[in-house]
CHARMM-style PDB file with segment names, atoms N, HN, CA, C and O in Angstrom:
ATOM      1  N   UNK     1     102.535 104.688  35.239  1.00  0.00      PROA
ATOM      2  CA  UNK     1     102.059 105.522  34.154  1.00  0.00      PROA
ATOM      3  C   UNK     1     100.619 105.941  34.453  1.00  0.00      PROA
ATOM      4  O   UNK     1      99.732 105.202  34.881  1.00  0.00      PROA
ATOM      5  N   UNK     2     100.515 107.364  34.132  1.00  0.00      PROA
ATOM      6  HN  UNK     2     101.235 107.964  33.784  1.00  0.00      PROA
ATOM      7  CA  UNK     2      99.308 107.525  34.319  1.00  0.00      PROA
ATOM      8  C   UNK     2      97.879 106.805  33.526  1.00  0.00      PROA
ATOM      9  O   UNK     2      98.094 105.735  32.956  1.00  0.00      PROA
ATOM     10  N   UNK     3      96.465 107.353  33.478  1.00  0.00      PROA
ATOM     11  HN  UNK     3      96.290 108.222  33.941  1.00  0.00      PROA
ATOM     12  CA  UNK     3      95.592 106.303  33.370  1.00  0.00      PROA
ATOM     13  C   UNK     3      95.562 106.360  31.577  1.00  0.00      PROA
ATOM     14  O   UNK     3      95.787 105.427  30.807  1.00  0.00      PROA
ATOM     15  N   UNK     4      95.157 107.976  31.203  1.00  0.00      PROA
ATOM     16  HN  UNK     4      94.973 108.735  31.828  1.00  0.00      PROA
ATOM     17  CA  UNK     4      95.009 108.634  30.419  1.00  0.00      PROA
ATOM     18  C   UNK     4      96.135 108.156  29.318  1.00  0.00      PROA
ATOM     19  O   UNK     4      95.730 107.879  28.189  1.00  0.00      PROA
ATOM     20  N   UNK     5      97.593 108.050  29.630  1.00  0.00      PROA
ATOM     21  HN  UNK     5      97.922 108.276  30.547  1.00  0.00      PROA
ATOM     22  CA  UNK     5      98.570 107.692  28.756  1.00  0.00      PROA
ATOM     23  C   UNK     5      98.754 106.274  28.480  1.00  0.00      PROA
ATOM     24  O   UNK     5      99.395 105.848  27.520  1.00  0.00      PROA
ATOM     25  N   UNK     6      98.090 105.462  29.476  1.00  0.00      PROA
ATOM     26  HN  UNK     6      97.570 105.808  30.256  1.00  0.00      PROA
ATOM     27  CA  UNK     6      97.935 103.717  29.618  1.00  0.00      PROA
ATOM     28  C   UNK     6      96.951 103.539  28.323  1.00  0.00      PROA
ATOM     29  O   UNK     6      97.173 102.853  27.325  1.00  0.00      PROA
ATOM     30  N   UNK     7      95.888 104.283  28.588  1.00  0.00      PROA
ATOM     31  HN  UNK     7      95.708 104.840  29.398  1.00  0.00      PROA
ATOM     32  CA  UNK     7      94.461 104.070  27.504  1.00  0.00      PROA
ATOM     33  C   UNK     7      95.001 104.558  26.356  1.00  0.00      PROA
ATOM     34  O   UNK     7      94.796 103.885  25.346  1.00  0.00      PROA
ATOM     35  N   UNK     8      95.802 105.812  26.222  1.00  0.00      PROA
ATOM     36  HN  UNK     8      95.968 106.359  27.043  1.00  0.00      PROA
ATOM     37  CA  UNK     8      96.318 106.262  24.858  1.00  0.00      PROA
ATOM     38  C   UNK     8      97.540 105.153  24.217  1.00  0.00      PROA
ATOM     39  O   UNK     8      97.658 105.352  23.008  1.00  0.00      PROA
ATOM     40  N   UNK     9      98.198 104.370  24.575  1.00  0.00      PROA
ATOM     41  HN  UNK     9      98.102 104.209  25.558  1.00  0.00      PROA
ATOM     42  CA  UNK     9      99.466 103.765  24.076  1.00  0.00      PROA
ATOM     43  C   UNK     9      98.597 102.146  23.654  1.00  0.00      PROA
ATOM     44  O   UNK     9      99.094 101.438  22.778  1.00  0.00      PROA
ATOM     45  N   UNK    10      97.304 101.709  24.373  1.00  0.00      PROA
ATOM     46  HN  UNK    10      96.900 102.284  25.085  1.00  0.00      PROA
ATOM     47  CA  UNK    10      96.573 100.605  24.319  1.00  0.00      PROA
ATOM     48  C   UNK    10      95.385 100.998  23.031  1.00  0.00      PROA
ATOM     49  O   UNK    10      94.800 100.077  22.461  1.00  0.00      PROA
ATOM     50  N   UNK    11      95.128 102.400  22.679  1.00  0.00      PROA
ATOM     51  HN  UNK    11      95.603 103.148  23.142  1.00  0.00      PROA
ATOM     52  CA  UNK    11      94.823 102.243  21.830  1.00  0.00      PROA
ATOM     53  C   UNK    11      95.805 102.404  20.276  1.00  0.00      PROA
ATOM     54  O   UNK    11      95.386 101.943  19.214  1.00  0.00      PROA
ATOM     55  N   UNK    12      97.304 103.219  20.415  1.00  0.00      PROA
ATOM     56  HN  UNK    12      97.644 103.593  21.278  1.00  0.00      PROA
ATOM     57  CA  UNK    12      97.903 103.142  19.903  1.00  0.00      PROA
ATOM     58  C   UNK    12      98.387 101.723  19.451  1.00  0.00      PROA
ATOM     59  O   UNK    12      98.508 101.365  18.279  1.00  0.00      PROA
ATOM     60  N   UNK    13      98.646 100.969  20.568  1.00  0.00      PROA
ATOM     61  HN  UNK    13      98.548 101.260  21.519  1.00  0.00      PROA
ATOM     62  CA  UNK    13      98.732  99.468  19.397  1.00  0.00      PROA
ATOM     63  C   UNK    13      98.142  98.808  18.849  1.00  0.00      PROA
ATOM     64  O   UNK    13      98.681  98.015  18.075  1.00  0.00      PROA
ATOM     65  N   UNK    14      96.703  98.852  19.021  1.00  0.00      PROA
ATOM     66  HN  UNK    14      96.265  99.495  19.650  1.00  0.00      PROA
ATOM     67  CA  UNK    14      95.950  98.935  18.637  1.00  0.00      PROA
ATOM     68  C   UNK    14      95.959  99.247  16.653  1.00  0.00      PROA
ATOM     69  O   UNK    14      96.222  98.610  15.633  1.00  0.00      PROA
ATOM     70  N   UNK    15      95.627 100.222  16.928  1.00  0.00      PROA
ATOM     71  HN  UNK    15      95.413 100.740  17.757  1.00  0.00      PROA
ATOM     72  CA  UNK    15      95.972 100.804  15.752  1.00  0.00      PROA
ATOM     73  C   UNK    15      96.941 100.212  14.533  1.00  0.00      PROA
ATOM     74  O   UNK    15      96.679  99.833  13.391  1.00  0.00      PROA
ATOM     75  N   UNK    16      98.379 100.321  15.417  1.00  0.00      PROA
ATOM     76  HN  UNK    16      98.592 100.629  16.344  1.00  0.00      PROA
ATOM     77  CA  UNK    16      99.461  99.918  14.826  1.00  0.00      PROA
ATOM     78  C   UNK    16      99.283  98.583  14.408  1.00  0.00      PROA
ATOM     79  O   UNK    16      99.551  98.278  13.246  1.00  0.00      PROA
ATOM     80  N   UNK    17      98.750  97.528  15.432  1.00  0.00      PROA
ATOM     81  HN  UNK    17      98.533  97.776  16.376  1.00  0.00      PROA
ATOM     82  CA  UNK    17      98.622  96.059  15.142  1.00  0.00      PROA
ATOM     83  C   UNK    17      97.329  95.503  13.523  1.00  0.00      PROA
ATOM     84  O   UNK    17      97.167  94.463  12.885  1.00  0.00      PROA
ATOM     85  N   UNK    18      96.791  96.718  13.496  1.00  0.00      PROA
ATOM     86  HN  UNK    18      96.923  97.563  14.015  1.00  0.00      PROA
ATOM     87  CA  UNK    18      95.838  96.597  12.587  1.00  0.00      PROA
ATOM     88  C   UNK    18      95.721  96.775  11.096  1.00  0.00      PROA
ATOM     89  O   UNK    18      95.022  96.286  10.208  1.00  0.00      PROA
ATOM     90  N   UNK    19      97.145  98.096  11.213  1.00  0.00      PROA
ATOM     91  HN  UNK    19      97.713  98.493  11.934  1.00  0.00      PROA
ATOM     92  CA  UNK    19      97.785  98.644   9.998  1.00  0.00      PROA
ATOM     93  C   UNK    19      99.156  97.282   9.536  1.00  0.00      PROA
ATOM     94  O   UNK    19      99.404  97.119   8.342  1.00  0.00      PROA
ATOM     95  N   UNK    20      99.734  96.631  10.357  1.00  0.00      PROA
ATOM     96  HN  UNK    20      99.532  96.763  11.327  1.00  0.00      PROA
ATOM     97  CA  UNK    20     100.655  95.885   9.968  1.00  0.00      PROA
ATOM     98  C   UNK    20     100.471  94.017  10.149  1.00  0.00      PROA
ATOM     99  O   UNK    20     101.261  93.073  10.142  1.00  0.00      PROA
ATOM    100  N   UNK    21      98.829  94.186  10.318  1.00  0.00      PROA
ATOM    101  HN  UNK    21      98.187  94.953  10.324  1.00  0.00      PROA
ATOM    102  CA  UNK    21      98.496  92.462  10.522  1.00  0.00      PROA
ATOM    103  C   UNK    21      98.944  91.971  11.564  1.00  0.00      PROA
ATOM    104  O   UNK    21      99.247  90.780  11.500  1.00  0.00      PROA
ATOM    105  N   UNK    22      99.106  92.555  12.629  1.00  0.00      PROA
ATOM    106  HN  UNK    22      98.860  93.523  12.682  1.00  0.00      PROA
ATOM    107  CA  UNK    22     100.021  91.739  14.334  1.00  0.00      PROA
ATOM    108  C   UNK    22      98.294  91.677  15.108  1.00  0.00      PROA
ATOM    109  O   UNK    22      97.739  92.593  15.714  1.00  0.00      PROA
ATOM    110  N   UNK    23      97.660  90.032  14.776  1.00  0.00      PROA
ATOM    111  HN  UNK    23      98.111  89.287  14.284  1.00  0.00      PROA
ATOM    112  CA  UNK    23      96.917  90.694  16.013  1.00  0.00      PROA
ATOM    113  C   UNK    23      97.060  90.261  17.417  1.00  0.00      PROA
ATOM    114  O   UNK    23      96.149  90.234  18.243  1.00  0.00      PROA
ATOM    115  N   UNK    24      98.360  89.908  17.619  1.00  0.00      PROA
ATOM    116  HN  UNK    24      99.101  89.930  16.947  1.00  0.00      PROA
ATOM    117  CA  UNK    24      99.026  89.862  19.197  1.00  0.00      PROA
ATOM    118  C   UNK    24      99.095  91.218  19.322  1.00  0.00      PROA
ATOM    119  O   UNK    24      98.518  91.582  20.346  1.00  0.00      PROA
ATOM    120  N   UNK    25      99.594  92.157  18.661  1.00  0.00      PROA
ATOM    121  HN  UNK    25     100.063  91.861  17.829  1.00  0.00      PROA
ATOM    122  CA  UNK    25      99.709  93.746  19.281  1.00  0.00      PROA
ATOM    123  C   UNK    25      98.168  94.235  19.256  1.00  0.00      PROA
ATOM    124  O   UNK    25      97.891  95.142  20.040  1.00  0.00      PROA
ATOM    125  N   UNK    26      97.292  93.801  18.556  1.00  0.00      PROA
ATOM    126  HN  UNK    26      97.517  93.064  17.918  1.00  0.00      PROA
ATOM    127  CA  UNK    26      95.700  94.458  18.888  1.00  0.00      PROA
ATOM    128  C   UNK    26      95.613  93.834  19.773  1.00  0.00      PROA
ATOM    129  O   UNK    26      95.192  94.554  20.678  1.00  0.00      PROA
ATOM    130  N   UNK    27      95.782  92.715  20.156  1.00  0.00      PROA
ATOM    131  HN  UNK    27      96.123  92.130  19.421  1.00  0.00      PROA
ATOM    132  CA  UNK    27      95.229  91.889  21.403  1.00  0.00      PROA
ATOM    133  C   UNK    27      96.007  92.576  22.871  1.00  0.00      PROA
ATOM    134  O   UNK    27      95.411  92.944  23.883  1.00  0.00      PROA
ATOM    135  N   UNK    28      96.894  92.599  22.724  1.00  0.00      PROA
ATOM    136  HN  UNK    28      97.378  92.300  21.902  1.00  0.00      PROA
ATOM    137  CA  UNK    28      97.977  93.290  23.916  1.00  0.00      PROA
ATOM    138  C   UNK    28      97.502  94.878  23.989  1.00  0.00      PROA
ATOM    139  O   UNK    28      97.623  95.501  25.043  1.00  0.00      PROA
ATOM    140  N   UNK    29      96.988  95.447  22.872  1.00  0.00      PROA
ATOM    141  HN  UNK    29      96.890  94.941  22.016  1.00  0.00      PROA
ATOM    142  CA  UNK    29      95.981  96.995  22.687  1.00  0.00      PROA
ATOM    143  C   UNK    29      94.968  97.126  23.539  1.00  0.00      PROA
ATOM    144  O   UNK    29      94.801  98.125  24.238  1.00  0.00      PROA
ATOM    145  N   UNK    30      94.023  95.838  23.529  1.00  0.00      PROA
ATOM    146  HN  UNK    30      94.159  95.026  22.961  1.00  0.00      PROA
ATOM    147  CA  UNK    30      92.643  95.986  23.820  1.00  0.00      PROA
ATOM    148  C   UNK    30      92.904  95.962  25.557  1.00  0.00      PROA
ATOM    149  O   UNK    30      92.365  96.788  26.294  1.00  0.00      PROA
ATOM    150  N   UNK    31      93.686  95.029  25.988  1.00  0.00      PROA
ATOM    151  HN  UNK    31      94.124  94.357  25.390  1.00  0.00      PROA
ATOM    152  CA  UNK    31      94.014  94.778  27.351  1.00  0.00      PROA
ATOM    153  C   UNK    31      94.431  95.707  28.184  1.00  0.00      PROA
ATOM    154  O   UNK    31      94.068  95.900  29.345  1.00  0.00      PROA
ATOM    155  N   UNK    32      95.451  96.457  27.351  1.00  0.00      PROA
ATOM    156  HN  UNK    32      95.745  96.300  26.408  1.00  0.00      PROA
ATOM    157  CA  UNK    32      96.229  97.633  28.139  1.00  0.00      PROA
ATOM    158  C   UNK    32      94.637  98.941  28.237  1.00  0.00      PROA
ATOM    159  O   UNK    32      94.279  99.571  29.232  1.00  0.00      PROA
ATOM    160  N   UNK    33      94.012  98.958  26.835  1.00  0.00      PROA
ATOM    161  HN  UNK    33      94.303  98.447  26.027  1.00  0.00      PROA
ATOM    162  CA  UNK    33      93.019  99.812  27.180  1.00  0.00      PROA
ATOM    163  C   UNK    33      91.716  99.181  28.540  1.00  0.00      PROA
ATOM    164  O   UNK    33      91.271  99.857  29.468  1.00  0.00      PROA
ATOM    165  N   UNK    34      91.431  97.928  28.257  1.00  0.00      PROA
ATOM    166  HN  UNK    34      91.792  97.379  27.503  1.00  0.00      PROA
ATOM    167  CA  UNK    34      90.523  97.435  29.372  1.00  0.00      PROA
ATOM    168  C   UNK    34      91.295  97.634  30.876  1.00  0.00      PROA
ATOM    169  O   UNK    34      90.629  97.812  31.896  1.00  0.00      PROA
ATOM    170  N   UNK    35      92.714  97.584  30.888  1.00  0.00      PROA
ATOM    171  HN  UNK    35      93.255  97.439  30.060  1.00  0.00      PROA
ATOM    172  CA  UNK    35      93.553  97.574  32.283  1.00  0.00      PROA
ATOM    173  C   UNK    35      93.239  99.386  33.033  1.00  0.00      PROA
ATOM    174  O   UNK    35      93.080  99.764  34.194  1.00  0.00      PROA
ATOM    175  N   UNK    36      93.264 100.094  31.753  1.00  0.00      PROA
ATOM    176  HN  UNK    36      93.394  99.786  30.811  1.00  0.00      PROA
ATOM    177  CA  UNK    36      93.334 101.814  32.148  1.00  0.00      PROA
ATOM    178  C   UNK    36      91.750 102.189  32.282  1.00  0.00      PROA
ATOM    179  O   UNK    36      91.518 103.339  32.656  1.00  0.00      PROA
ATOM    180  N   UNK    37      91.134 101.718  32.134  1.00  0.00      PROA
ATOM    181  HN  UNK    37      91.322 100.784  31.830  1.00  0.00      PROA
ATOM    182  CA  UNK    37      89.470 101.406  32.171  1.00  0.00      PROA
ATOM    183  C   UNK    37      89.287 101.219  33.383  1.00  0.00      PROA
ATOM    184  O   UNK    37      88.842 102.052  34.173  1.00  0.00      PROA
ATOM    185  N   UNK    38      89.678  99.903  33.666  1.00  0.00      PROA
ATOM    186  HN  UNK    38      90.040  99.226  33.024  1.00  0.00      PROA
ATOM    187  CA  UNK    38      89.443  99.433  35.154  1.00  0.00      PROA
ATOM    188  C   UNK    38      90.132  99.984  36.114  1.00  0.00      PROA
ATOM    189  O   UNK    38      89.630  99.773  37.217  1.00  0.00      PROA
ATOM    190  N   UNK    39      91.410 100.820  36.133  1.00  0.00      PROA
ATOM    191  HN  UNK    39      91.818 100.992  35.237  1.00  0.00      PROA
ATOM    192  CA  UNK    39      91.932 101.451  37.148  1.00  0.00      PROA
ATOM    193  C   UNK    39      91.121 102.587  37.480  1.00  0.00      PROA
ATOM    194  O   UNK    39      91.251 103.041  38.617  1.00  0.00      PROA
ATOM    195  N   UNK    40      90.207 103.194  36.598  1.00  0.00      PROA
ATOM    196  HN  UNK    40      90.101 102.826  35.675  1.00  0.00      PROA
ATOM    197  CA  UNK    40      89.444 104.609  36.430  1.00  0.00      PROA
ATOM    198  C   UNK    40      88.494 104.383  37.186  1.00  0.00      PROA
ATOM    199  O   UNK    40      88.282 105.147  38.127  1.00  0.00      PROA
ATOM    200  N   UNK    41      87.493 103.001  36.895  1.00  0.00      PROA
ATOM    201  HN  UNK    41      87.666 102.380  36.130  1.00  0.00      PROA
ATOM    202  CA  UNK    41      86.258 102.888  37.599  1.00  0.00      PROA
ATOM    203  C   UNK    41      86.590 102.390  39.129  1.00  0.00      PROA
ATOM    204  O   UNK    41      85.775 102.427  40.050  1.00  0.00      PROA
ATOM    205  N   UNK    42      87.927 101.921  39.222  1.00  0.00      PROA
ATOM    206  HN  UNK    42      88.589 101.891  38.474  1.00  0.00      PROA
ATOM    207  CA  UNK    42      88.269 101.235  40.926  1.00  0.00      PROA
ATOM    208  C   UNK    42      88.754 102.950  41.462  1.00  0.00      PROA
ATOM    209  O   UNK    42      88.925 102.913  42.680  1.00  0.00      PROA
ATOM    210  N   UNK    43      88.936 103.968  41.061  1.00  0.00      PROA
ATOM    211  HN  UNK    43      88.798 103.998  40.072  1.00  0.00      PROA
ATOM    212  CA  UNK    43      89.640 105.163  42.069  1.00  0.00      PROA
ATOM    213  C   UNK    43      88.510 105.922  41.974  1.00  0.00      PROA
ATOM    214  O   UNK    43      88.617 107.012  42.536  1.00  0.00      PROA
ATOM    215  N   UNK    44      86.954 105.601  41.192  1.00  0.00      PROA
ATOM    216  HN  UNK    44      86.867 104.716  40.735  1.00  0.00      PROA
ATOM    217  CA  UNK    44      85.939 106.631  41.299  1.00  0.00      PROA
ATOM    218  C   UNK    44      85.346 106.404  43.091  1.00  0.00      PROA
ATOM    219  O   UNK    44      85.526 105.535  43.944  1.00  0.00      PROA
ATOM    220  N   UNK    45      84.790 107.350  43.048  1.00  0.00      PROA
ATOM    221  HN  UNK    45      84.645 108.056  42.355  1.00  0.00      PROA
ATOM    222  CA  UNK    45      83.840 106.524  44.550  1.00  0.00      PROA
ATOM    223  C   UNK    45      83.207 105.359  44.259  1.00  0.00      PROA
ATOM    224  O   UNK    45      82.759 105.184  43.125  1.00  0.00      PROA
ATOM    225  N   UNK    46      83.089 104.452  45.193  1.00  0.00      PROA
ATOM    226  HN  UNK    46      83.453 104.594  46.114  1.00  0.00      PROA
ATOM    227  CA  UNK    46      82.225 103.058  44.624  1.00  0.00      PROA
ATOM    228  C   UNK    46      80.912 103.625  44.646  1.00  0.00      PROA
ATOM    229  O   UNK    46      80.259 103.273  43.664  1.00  0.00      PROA
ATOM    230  N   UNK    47      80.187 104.528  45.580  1.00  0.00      PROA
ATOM    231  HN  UNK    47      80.718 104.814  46.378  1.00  0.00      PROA
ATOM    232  CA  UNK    47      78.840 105.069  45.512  1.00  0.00      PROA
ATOM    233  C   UNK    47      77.929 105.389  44.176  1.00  0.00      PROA
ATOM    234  O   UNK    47      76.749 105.261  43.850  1.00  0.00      PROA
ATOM    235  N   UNK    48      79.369 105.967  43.484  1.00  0.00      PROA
ATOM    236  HN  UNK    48      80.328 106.072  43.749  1.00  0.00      PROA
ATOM    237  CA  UNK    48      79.110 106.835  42.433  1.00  0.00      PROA
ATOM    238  C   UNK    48      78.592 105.995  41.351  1.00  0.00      PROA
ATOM    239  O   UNK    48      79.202 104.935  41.491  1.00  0.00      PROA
ATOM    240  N   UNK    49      77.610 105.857  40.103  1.00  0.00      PROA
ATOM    241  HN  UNK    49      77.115 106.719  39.989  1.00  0.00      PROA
ATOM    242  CA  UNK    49      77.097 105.026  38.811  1.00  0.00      PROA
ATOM    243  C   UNK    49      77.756 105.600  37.631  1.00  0.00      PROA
ATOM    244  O   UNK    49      77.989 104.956  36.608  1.00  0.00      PROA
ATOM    245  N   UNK    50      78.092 107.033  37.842  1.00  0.00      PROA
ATOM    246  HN  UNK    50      77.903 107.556  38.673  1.00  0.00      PROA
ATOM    247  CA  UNK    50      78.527 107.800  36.700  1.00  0.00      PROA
ATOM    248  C   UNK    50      76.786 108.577  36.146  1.00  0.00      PROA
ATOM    249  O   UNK    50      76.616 109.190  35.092  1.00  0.00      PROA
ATOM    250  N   UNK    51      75.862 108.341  37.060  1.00  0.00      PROA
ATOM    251  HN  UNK    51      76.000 107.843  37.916  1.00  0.00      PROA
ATOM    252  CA  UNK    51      74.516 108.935  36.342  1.00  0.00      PROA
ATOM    253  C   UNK    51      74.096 109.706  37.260  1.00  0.00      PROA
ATOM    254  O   UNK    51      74.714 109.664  38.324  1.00  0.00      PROA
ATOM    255  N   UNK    52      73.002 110.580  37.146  1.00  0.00      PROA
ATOM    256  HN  UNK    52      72.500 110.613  36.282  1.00  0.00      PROA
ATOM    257  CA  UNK    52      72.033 111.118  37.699  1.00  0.00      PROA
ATOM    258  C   UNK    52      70.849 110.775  37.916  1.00  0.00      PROA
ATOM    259  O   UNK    52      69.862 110.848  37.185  1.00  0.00      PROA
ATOM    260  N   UNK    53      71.018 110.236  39.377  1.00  0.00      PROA
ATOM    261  HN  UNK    53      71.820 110.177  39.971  1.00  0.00      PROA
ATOM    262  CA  UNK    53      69.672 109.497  40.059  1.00  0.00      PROA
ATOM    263  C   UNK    53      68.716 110.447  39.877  1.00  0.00      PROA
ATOM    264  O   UNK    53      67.554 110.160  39.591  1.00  0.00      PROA
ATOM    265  N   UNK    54      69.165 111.695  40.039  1.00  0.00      PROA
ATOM    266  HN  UNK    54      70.109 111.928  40.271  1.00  0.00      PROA
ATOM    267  CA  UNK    54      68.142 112.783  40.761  1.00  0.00      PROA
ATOM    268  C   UNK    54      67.768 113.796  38.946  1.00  0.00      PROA
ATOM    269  O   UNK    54      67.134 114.847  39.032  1.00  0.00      PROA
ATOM    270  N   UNK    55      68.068 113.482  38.042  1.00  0.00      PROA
ATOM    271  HN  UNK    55      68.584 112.628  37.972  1.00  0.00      PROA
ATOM    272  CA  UNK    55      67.351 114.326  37.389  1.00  0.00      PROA
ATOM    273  C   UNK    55      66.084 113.701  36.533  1.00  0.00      PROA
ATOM    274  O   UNK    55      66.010 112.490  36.327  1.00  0.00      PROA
ATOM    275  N   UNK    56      65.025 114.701  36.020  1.00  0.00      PROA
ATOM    276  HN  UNK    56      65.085 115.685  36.188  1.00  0.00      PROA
ATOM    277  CA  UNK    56      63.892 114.350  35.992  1.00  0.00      PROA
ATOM    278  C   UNK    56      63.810 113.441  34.428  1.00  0.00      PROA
ATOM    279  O   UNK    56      64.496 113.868  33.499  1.00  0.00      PROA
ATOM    280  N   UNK    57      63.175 112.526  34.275  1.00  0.00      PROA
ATOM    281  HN  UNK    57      62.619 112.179  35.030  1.00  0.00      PROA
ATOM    282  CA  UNK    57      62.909 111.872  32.888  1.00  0.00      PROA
ATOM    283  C   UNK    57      62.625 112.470  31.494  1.00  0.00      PROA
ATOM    284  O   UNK    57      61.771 113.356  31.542  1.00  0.00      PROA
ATOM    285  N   UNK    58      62.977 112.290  30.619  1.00  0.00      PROA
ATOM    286  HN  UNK    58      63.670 111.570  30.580  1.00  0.00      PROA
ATOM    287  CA  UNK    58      62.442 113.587  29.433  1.00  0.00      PROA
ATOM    288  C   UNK    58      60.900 113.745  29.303  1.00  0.00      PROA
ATOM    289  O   UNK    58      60.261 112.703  29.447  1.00  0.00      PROA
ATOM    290  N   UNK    59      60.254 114.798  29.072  1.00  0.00      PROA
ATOM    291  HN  UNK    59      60.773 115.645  28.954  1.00  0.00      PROA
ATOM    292  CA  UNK    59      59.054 114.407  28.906  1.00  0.00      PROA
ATOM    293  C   UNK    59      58.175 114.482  27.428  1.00  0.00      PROA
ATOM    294  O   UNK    59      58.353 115.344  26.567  1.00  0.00      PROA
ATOM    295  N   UNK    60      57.296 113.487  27.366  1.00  0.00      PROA
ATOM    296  HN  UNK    60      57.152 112.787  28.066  1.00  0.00      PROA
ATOM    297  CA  UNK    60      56.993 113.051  26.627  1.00  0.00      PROA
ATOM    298  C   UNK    60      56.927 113.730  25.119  1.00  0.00      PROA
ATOM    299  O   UNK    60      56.139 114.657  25.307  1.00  0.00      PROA
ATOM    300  N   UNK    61      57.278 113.778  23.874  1.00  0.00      PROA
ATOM    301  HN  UNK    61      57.918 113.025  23.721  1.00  0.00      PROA
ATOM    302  CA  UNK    61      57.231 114.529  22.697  1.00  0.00      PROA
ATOM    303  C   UNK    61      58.173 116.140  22.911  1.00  0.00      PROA
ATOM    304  O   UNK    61      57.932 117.280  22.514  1.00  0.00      PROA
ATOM    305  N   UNK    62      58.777 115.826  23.347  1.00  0.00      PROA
ATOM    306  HN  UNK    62      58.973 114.901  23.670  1.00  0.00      PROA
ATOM    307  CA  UNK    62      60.266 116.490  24.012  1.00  0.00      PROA
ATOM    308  C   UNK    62      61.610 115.706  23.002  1.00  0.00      PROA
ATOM    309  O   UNK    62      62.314 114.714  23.187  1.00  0.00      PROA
ATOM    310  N   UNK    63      61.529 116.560  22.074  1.00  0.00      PROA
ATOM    311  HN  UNK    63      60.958 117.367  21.924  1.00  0.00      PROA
ATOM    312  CA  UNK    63      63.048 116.243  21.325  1.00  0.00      PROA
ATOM    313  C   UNK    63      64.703 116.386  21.965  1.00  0.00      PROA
ATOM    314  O   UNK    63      65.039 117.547  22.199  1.00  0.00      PROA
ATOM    315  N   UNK    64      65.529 115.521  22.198  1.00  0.00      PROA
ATOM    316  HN  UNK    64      65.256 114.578  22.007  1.00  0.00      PROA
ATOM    317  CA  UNK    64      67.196 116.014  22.785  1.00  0.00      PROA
ATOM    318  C   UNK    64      67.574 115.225  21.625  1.00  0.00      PROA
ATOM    319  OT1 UNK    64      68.762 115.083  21.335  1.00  0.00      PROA
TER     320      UNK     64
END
């Protein structure tokens, strides 16, 4: 299964386990979402942080 539909069905039980008091199905939720998590960050480049080394710092009294 892909990663995207792993993370969507892990937060779906999620959900479900929360609306009907199962928290073996939130617990079995959180895992399947941490499992589709970790397949994402193991197929990125390992090089990669997910940030930008190279852009400049905000500067000072500069609202974002």
């Amino acid at each position: 299964m892909n990663r995207l539909r792993e993370k969507a069905q892990g937060r779906t039980k999620q959900a479900v386990g929360q609306m009907v008091g199962d928290d073996q199905l939130v617990l079995e939720g959180k895992e399947q979402e941490r499992l589709a998590e970790k397949e994402r960050s193991t197929s990125e480049e390992p090089a990669s942080s997910g940030r930008d080394d190279h852009a400049s710092p905000p500067k000072p009294g500069s609202s974002r």
